[in-house]
C-alpha positions as CSV (number, residue, x, y, z in Angstrom):
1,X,-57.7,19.2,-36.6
2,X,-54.2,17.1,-36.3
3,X,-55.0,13.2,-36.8
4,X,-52.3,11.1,-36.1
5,X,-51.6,7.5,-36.8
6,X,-50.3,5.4,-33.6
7,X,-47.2,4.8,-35.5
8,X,-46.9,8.6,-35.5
9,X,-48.3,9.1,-32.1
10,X,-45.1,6.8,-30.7
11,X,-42.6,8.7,-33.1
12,X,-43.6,11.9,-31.2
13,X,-43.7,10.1,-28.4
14,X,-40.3,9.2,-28.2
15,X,-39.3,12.6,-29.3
16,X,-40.8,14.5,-27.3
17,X,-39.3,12.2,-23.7
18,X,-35.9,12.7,-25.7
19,X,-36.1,16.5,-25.7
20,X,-35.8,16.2,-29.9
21,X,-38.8,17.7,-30.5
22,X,-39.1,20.6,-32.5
23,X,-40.7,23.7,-30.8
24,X,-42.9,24.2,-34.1
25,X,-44.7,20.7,-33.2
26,X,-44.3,20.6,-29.7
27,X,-47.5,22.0,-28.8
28,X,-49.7,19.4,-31.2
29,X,-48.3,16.4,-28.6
30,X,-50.7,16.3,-25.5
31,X,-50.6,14.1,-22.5
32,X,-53.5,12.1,-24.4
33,X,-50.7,10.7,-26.6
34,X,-48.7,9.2,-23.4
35,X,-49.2,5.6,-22.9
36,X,-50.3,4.8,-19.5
37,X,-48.4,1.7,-17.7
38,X,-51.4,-0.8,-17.6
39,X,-50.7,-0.2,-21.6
40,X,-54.8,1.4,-22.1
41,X,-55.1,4.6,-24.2
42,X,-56.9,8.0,-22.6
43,X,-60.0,8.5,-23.5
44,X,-58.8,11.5,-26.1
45,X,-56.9,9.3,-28.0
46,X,-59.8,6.7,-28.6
47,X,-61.7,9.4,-30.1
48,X,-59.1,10.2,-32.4
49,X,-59.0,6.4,-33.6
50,X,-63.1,7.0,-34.2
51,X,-62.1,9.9,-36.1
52,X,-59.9,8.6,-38.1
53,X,-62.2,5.3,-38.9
54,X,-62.1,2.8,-36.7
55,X,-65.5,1.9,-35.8
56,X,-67.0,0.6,-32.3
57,X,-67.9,-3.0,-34.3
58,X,-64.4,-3.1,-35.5
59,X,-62.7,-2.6,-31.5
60,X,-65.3,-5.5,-30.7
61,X,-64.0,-7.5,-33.3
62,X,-60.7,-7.0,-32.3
63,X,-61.3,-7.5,-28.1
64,X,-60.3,-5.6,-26.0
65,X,-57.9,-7.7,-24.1
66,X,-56.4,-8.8,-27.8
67,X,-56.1,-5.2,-29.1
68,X,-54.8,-4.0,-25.4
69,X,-52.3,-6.5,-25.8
70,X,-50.4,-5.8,-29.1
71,X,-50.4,-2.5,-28.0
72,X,-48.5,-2.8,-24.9
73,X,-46.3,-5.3,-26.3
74,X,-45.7,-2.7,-29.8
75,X,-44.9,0.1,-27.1
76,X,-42.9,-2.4,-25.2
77,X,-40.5,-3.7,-27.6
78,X,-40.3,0.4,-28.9
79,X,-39.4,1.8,-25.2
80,X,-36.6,-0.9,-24.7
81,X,-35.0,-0.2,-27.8
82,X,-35.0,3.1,-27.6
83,X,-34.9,3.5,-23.8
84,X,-31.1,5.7,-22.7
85,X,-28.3,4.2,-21.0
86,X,-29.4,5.8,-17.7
87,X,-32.9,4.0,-17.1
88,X,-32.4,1.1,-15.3
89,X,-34.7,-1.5,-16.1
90,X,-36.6,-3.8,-13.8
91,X,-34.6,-6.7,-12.0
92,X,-31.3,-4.4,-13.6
93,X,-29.3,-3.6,-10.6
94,X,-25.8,-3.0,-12.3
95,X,-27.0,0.3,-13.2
96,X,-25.6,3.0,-10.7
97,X,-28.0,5.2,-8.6
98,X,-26.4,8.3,-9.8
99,X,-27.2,7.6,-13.5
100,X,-30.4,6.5,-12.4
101,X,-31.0,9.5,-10.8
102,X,-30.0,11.3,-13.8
103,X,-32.1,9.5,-15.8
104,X,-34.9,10.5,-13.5
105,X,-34.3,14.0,-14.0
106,X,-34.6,13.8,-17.7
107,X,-38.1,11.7,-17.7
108,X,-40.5,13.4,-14.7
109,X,-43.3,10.5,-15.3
110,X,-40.7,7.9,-14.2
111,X,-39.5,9.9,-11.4
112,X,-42.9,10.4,-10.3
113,X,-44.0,6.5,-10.3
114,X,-40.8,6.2,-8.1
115,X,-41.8,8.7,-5.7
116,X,-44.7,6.5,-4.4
117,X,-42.0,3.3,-3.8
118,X,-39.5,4.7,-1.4
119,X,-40.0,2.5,1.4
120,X,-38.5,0.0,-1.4
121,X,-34.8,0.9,-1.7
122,X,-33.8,1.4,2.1
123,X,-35.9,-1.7,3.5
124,X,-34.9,-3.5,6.5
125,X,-34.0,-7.0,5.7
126,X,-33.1,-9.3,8.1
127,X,-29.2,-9.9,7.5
128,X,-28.6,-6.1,7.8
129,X,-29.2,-3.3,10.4
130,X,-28.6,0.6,9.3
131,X,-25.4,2.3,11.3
132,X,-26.0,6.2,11.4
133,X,-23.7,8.7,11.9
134,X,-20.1,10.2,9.8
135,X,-18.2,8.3,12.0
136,X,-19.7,4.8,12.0
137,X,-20.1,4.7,8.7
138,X,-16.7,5.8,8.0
139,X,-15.2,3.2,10.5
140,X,-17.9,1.0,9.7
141,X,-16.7,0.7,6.1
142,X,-13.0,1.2,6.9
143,X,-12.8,-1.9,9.6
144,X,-14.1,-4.4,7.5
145,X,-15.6,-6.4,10.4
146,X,-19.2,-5.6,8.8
147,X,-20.9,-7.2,5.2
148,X,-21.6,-2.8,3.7
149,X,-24.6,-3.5,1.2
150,X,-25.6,0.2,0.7
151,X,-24.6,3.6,2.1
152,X,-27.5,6.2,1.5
153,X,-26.6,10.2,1.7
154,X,-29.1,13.1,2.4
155,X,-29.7,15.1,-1.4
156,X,-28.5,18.5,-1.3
157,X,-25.7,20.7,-0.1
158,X,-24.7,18.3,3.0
159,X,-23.5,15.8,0.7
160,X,-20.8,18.4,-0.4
161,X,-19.4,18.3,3.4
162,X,-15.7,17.1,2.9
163,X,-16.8,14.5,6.0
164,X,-19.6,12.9,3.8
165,X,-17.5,13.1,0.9
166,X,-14.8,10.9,2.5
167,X,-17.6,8.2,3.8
168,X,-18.7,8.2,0.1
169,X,-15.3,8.0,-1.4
170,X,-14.4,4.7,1.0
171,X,-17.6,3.4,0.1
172,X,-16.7,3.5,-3.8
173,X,-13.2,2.2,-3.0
174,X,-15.3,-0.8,-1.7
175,X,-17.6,-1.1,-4.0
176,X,-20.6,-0.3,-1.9
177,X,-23.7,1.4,-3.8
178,X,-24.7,5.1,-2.6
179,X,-27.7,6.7,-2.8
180,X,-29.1,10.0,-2.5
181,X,-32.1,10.1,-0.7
182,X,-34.2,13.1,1.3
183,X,-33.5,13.9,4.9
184,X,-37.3,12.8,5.7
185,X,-35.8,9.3,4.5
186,X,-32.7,9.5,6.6
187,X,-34.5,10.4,9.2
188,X,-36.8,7.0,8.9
189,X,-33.9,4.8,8.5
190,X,-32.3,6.2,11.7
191,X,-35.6,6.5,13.7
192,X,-35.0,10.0,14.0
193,X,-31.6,9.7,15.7
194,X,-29.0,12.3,14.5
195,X,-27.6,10.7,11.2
196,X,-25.1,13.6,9.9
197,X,-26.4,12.9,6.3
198,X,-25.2,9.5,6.0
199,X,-26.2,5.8,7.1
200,X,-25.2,2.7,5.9
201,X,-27.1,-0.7,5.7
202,X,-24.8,-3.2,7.0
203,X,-24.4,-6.4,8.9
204,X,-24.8,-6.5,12.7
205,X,-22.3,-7.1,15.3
206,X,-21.8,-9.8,17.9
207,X,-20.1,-9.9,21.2
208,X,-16.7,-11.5,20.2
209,X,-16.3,-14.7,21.6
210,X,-13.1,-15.5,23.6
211,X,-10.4,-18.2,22.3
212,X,-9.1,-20.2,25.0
213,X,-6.0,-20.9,22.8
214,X,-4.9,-16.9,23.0
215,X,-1.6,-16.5,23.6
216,X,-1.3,-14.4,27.0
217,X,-0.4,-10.6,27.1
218,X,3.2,-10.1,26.4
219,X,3.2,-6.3,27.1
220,X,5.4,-4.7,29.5
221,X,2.4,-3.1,31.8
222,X,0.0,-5.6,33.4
223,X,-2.9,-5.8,31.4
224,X,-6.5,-3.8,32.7
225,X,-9.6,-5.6,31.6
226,X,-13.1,-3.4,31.5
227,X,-15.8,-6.1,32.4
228,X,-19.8,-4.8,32.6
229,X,-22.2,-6.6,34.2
230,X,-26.0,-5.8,33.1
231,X,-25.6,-2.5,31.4
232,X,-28.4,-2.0,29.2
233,X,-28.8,1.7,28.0
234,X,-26.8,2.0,24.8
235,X,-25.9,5.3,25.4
236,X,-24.3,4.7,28.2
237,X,-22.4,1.8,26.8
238,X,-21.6,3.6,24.2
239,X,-19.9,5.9,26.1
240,X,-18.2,3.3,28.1
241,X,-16.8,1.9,25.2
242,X,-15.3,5.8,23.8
243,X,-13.3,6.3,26.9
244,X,-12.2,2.3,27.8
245,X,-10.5,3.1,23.8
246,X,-9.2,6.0,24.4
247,X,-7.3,5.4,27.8
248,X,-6.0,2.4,26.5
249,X,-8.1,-0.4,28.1
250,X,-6.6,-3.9,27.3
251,X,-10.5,-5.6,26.7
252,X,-13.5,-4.4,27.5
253,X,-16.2,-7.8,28.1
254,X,-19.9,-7.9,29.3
255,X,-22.3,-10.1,30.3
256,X,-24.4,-11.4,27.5
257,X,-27.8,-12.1,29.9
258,X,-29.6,-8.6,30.8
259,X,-27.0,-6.4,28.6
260,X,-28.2,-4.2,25.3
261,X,-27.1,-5.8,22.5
262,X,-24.3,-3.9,20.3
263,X,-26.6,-2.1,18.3
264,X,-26.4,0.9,15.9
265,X,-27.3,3.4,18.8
266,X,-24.3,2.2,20.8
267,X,-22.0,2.6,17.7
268,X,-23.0,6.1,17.5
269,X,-22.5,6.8,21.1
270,X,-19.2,5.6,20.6
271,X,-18.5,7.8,17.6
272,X,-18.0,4.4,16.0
273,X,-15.2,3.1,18.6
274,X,-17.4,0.0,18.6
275,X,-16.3,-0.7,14.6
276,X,-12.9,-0.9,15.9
277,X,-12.8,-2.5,19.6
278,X,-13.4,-5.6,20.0
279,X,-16.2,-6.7,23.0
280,X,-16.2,-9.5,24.3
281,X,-19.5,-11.6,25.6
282,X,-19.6,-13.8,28.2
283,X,-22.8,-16.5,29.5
284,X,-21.4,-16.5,32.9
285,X,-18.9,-13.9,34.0
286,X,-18.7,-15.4,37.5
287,X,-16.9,-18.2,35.7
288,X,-14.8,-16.1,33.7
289,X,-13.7,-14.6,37.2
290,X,-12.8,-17.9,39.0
291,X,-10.4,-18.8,36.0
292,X,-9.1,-15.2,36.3
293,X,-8.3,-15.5,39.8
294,X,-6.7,-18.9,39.7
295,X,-4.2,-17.3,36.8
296,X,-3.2,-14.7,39.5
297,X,-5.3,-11.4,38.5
298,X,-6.6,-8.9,41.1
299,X,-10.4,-8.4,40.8
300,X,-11.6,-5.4,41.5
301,X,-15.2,-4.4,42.3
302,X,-16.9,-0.8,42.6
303,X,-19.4,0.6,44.7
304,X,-20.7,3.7,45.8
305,X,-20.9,6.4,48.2
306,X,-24.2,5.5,49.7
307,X,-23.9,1.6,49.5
308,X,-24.2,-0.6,52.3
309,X,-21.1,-1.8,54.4
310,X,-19.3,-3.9,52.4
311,X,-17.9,-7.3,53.7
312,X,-14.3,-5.9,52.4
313,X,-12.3,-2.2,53.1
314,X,-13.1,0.5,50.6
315,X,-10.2,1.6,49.3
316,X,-10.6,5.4,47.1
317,X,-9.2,5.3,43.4
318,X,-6.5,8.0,43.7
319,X,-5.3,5.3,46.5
320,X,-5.1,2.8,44.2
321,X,-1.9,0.7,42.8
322,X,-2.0,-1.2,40.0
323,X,0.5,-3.7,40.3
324,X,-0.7,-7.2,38.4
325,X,-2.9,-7.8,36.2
326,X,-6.4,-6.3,36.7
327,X,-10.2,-6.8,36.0
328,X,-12.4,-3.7,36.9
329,X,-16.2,-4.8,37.4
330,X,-19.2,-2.1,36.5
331,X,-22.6,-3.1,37.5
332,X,-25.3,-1.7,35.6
333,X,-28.0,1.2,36.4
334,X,-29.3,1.1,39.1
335,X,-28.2,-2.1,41.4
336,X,-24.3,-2.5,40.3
337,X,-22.8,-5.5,40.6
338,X,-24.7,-8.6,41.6
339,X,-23.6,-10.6,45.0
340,X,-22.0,-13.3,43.6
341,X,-19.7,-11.0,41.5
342,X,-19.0,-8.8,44.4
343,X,-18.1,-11.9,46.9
344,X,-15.4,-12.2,43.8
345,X,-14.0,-8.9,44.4
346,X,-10.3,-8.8,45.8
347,X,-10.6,-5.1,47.0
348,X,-13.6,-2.5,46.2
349,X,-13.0,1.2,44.7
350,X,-14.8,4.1,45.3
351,X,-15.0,8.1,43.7
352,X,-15.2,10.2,46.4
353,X,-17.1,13.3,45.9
354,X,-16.0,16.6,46.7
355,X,-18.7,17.9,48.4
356,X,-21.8,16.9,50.8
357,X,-24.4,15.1,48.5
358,X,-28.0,15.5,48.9
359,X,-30.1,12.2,49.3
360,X,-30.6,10.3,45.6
361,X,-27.4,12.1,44.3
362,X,-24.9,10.3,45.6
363,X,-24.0,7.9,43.1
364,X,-22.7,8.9,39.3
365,X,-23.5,7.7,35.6
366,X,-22.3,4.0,35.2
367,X,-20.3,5.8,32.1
368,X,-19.0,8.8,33.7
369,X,-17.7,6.3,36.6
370,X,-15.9,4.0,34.4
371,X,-14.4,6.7,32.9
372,X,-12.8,8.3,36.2
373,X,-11.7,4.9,37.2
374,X,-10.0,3.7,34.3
375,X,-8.0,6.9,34.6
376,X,-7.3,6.3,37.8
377,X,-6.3,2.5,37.4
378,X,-4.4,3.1,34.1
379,X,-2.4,6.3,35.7
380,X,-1.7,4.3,38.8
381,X,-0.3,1.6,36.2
382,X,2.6,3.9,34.9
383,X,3.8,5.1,37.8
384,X,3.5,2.0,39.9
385,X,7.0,0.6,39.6
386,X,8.2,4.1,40.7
């Protein structure tokens, strides 16, 4: 029967975690000699100590809360003087998360205390939000209009994607922190939204507020402004936003009362087009619109097939001339534009279908409209001076 002293029981110990032990006494050092973290001995190892000739009277002599103390404090100063390079210690956050998780690799009892704590590393706090998606992130970090505090990436093969690898490469050039995590995690952090392998805890984004002091548009072409009143799926104004960018909309503005905020969701509906266009908030657009007018712009409303007579002509958007500068009202899901925006309107547009529409189908997705009429506005635009 082996007896060890606790001297020699740390030696192994230490050994043993370090791989340096050789295989001729690797099988006399059991779990028993591991000390747990509350810094008590297993039961096996007590009876060794009785073994060896430490009596009950003598452990009572001692106490227990004396004796349990040197112990843990003797194993504590041992541990941080020989703990490796890799193993972060706690409140240590200068220590990367890839030699950490090397680290982990090397010492499964650590690895498997962290397993239980990992709501810890990707928890919501209040200054940040978590943007999913290649895309995002990559614009996300690139744009600088956002505080990056952490990007985590899905473990495994995905992170090899030369996409990921890009979003990971910005994110060092920046000095963000990455972290490999799990898909199950990812999928948590994005509430189950398609994340592509990355997200990014971040600051959020506001509705840009507008200076009154700007300088006017100097551009050849009149200037066409997007404005959306009340639209509150973020899908949709996602969308909205990934076409107004792409045709080359001048601003795009919304209300700020009864409007979805510019959230993650609408950033990934975008394909991250809302990291790089500004959008503009307004507490009273009607306001906006008077000033507008005044300053010589043409406001013009929409409405669809199956809406009431209007109190001005309908005119159809392949009609359309775009001659001055422009604002193009959207009304949100359902009701459109409000009364008081519409008695703003200057002349109202319509899509007209191209074929006979069935009761409840005669109107089309506030996304997919903007997108036809911005085409039609900003096409009408070139060739207007024709």
């Amino acid at each position: 029967m082996w007896v060890l002293s606790r001297a020699h029981q740390r030696e192994l110990l230490l050994l043993w975690t370090r791989g340096r032990l050789p295989q001729s006494a690797s099988h006399h050092v059991s779990a028993s000699l591991l000390f747990p973290e509350d810094g008590s001995i297993e039961p096996a190892a007590k009876s060794r100590r009785g073994a060896s000739g430490t009596s009950n009277d003598q452990r009572k002599n001692v106490g227990s809360d004396g004796w349990q103390r040197q112990e843990r404090s003797a194993h504590s100063k041992t541990w941080k003087k020989e703990s490796p390079v890799g193993q972060r210690r706690e409140g240590d956050s200068r220590v990367s998360s890839e030699l950490r998780r090397l680290s982990l690799d090397d010492f499964p009892a650590e690895k498997e205390k962290m397993a239980g704590q990992k709501s810890t590393p990707y928890a919501r706090e209040a200054p940040y939000e978590v943007v999913f998606g290649v895309a995002p992130c990559l614009l996300a970090l690139t744009q600088g209009r956002r505080r990056a505090r952490k990007l985590f990436v899905k473990d495994g093969e995905a992170s090899h994607r030369a996409s990921v690898l890009e979003v990971c490469e910005e994110a060092h050039r920046r000095g963000v922190q990455v972290q490999r995590i799990s898909k199950k995690d990812l999928d948590k952090m994005s509430s189950g939204r398609v994340h592509q392998g990355v997200c990014l805890q971040a600051s959020p984004l506001a509705y840009l507020v507008e200076d009154r002091d700007s300088p006017a548009p100097t551009g050849r072409e009149p200037p066409l402004w997007l404005v959306l009143e009340r639209v509150q799926d973020p899908m949709n104004l996602g969308a909205i936003l990934r076409s107004a960018y792409f045709l080359g909309v001048d601003r795009v503005a919304s209300s700020l009362r009864h409007s979805c905020p510019l959230s993650p969701v609408v950033s990934k509906a975008s394909s991250g087009v809302m990291e790089v266009i500004g959008v503009y908030g307004y507490e009273s657009l009607e306001d906006m619109l008077k000033v507008k007018v005044a300053r010589g712009w043409h406001v013009v409303g929409t409405v669809g097939a199956g809406a009431e007579e209007p109190p001005i002509p309908v005119t159809s958007c392949s009609d359309f001339r775009m001659t001055r500068p422009t604002v193009l009202l959207m009304g949100g899901e359902g009701e459109g534009l409000s009364r008081e925006l519409l008695s703003l309107c200057q002349t109202l547009l319509t899509i007209p279908a191209g074929r006979e529409l069935f009761p409840g189908v005669e109107s089309l997705n506030v996304s997919v409209a903007s997108g036809i009429l911005l085409h039609a506005l900003l096409s009408s635009r070139g060739s207007a001076g024709r």
